[in-house]
MMTF fields as JSON, N, C-alpha, C and O atoms, coordinates in Angstrom:
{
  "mmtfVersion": "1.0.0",
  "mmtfProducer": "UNKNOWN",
  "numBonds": 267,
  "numAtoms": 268,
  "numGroups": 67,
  "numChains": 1,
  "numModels": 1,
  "chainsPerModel": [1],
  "groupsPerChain": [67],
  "chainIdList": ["A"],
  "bondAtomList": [4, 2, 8, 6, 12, 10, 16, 14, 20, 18, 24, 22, 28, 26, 32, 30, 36, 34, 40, 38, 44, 42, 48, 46, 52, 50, 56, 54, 60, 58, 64, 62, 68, 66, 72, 70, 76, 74, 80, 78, 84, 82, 88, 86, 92, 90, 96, 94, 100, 98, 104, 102, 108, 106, 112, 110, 116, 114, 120, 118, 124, 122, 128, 126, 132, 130, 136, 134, 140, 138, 144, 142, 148, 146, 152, 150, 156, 154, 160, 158, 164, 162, 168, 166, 172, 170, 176, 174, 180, 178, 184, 182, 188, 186, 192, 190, 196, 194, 200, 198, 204, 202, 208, 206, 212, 210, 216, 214, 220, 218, 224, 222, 228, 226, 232, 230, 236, 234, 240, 238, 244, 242, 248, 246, 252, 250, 256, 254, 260, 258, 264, 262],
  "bondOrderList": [1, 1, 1, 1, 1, 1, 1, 1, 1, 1, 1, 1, 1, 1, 1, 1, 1, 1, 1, 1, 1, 1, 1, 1, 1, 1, 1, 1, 1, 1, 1, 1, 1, 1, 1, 1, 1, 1, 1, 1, 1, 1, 1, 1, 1, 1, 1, 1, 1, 1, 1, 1, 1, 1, 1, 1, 1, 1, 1, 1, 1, 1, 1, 1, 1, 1],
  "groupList": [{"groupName": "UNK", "atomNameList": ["N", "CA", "C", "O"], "elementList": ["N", "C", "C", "O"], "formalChargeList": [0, 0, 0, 0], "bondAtomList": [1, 0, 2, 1, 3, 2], "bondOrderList": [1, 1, 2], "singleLetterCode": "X", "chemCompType": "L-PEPTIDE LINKING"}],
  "groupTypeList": [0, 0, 0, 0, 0, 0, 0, 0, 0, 0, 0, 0, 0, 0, 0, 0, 0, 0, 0, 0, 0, 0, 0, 0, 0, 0, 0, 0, 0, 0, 0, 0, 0, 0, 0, 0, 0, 0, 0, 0, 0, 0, 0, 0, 0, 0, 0, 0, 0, 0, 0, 0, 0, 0, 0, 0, 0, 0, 0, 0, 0, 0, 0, 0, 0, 0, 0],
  "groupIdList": [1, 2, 3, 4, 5, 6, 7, 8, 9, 10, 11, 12, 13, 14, 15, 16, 17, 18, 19, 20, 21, 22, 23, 24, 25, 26, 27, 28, 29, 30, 31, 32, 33, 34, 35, 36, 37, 38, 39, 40, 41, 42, 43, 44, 45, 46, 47, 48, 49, 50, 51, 52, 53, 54, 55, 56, 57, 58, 59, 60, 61, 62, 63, 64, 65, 66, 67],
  "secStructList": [7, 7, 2, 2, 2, 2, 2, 6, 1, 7, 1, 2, 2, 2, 2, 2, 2, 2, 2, 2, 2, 2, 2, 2, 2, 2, 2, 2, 2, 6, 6, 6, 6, 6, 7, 7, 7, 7, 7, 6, 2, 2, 2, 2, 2, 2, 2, 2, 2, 2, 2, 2, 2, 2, 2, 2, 2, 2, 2, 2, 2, 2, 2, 6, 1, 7, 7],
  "xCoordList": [-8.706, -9.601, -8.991, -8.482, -9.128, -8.389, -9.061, -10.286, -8.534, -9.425, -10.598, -11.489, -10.024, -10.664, -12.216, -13.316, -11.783, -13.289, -13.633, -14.754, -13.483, -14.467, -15.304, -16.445, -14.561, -14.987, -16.466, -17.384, -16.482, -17.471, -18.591, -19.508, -18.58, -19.727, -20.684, -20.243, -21.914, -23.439, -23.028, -21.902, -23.913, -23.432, -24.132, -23.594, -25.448, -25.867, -24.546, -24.402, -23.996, -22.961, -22.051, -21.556, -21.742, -20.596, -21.286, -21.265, -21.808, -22.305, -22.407, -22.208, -22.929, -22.75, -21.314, -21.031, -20.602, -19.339, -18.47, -17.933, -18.492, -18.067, -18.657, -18.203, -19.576, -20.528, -19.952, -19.854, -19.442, -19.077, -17.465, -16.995, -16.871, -15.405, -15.441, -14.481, -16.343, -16.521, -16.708, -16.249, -17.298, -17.346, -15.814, -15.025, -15.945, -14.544, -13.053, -12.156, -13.234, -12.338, -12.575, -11.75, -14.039, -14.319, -13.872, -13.273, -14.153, -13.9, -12.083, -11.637, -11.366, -10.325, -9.454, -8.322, -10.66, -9.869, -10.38, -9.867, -11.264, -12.008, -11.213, -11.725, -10.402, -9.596, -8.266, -7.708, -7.616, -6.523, -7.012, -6.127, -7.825, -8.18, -8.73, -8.723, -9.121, -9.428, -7.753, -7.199, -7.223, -5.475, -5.57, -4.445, -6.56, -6.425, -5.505, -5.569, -4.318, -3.405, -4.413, -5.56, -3.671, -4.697, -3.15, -2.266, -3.185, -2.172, -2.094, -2.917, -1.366, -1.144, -1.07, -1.26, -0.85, -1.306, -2.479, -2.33, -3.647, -4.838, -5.756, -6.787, -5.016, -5.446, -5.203, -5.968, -4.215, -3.983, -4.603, -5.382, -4.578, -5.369, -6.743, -7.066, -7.942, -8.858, -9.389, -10.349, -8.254, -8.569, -8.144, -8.53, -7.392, -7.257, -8.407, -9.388, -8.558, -9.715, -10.989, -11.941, -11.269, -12.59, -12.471, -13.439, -10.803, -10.438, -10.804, -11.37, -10.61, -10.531, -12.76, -13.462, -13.103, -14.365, -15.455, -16.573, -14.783, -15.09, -15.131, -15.942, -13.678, -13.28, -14.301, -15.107, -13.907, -14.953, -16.482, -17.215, -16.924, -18.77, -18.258, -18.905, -17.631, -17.648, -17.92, -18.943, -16.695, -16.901, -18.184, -18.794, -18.476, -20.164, -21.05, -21.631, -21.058, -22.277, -21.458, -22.102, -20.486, -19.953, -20.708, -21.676, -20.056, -20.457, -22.063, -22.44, -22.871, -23.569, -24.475, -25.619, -23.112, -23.21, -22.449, -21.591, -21.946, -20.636, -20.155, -20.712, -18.09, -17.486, -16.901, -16.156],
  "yCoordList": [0.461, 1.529, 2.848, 3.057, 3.678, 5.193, 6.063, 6.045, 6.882, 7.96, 9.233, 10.023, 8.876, 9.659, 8.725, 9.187, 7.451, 6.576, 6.953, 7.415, 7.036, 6.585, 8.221, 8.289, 9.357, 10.499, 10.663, 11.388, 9.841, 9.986, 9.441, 9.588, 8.592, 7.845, 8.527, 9.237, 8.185, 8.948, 8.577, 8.081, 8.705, 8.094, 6.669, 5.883, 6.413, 5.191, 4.122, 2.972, 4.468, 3.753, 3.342, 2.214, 4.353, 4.204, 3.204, 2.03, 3.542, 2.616, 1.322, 0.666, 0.679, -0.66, -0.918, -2.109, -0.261, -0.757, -0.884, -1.922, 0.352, -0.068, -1.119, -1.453, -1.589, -3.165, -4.105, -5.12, -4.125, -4.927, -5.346, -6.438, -3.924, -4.446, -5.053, -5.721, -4.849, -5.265, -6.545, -7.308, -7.123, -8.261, -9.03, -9.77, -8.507, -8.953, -9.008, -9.849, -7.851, -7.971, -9.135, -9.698, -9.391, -10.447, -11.72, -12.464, -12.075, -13.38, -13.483, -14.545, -12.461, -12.689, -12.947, -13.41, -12.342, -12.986, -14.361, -14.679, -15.052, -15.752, -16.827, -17.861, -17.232, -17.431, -17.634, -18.716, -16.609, -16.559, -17.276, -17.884, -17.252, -17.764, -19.706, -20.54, -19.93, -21.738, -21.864, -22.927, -21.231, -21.223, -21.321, -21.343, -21.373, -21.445, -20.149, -19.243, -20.488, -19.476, -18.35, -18.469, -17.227, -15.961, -14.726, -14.587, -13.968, -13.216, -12.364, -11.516, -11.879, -11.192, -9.679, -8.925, -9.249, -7.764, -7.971, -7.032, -8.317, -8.056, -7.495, -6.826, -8.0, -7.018, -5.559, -4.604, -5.639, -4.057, -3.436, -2.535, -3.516, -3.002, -3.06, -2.088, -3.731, -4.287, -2.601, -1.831, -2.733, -1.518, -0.088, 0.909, -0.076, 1.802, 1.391, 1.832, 0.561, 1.067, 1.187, 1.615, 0.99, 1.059, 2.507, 3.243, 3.194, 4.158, 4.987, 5.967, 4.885, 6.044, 5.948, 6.955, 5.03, 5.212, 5.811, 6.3, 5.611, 6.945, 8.168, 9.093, 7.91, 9.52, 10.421, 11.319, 9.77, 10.568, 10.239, 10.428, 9.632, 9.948, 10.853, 11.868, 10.62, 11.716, 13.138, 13.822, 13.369, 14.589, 15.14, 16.127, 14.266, 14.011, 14.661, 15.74, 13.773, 14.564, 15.939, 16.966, 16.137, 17.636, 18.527, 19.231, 18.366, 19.448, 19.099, 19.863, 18.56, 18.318, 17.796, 17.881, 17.247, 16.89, 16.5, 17.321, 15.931, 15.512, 16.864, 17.961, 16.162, 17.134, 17.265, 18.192],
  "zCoordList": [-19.173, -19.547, -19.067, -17.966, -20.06, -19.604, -18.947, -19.07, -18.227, -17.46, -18.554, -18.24, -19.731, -20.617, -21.204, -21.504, -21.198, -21.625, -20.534, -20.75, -19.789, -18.067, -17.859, -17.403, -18.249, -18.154, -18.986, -18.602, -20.186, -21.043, -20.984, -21.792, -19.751, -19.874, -18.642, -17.739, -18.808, -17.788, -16.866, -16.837, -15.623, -14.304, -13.915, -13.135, -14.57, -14.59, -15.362, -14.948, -16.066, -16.755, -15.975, -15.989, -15.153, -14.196, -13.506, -13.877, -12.665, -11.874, -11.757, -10.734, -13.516, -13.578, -14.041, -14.164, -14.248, -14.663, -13.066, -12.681, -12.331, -10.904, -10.099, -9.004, -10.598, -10.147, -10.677, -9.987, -11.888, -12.653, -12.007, -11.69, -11.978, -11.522, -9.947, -9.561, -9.242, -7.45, -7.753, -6.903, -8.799, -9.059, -9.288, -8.701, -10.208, -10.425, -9.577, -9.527, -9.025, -7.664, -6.688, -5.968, -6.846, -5.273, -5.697, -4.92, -7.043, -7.642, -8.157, -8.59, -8.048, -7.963, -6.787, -6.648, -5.732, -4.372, -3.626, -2.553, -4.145, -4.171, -5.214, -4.785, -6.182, -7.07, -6.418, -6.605, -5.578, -4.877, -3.4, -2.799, -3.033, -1.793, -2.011, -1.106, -3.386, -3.2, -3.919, -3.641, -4.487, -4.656, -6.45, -6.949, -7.331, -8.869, -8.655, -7.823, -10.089, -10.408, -10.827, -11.257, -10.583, -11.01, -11.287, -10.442, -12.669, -12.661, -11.814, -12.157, -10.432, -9.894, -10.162, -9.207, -11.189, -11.673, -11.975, -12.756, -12.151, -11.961, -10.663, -10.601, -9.827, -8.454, -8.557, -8.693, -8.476, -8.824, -10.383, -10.07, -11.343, -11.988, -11.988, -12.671, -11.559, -11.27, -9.719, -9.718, -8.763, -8.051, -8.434, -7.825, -9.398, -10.334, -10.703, -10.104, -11.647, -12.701, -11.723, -12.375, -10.597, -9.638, -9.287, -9.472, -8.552, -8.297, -9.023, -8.538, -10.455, -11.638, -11.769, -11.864, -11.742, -11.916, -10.492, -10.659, -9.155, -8.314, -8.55, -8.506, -8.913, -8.809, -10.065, -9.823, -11.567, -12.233, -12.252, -13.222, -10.842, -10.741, -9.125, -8.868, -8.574, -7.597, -8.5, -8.473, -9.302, -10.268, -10.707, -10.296, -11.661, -11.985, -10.999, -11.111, -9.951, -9.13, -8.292, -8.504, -7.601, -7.575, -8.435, -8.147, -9.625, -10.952, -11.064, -11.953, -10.75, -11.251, -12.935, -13.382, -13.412, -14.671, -15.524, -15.199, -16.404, -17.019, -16.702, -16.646, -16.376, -16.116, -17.762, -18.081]
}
């Protein structure tokens, strides 16, 4: 997901989508931890895309409104 979808969405949006990826992060370490193969670039993309969805609701509420 690009920093430009992520910009467009409300902040309730964000929110469940950064819920959504915490999920997904836990169950990928959770995956790596009972030992099922799990692609190793998914960690790392899994934490930008959480990164990139901070950063534009940090923005959000700063500005007080879509930036």
């Amino acid at each position: 997901m690009s920093f430009k979808d992520i910009v467009n969405k409300t902040p309730a949006e964000l929110q469940e989508e950064l819920l959504k990826l915490r999920r997904e992060q836990f169950n990928l370490r959770m995956a790596a931890a009972v030992g099922q193969p799990a692609k190793p670039d998914q960690f790392g993309k899994v934490r930008k895309t959480i990164a990139r969805v901070k950063t534009a609701l940090n923005q959000q509420t700063r500005v007080g409104g879509k930036a």
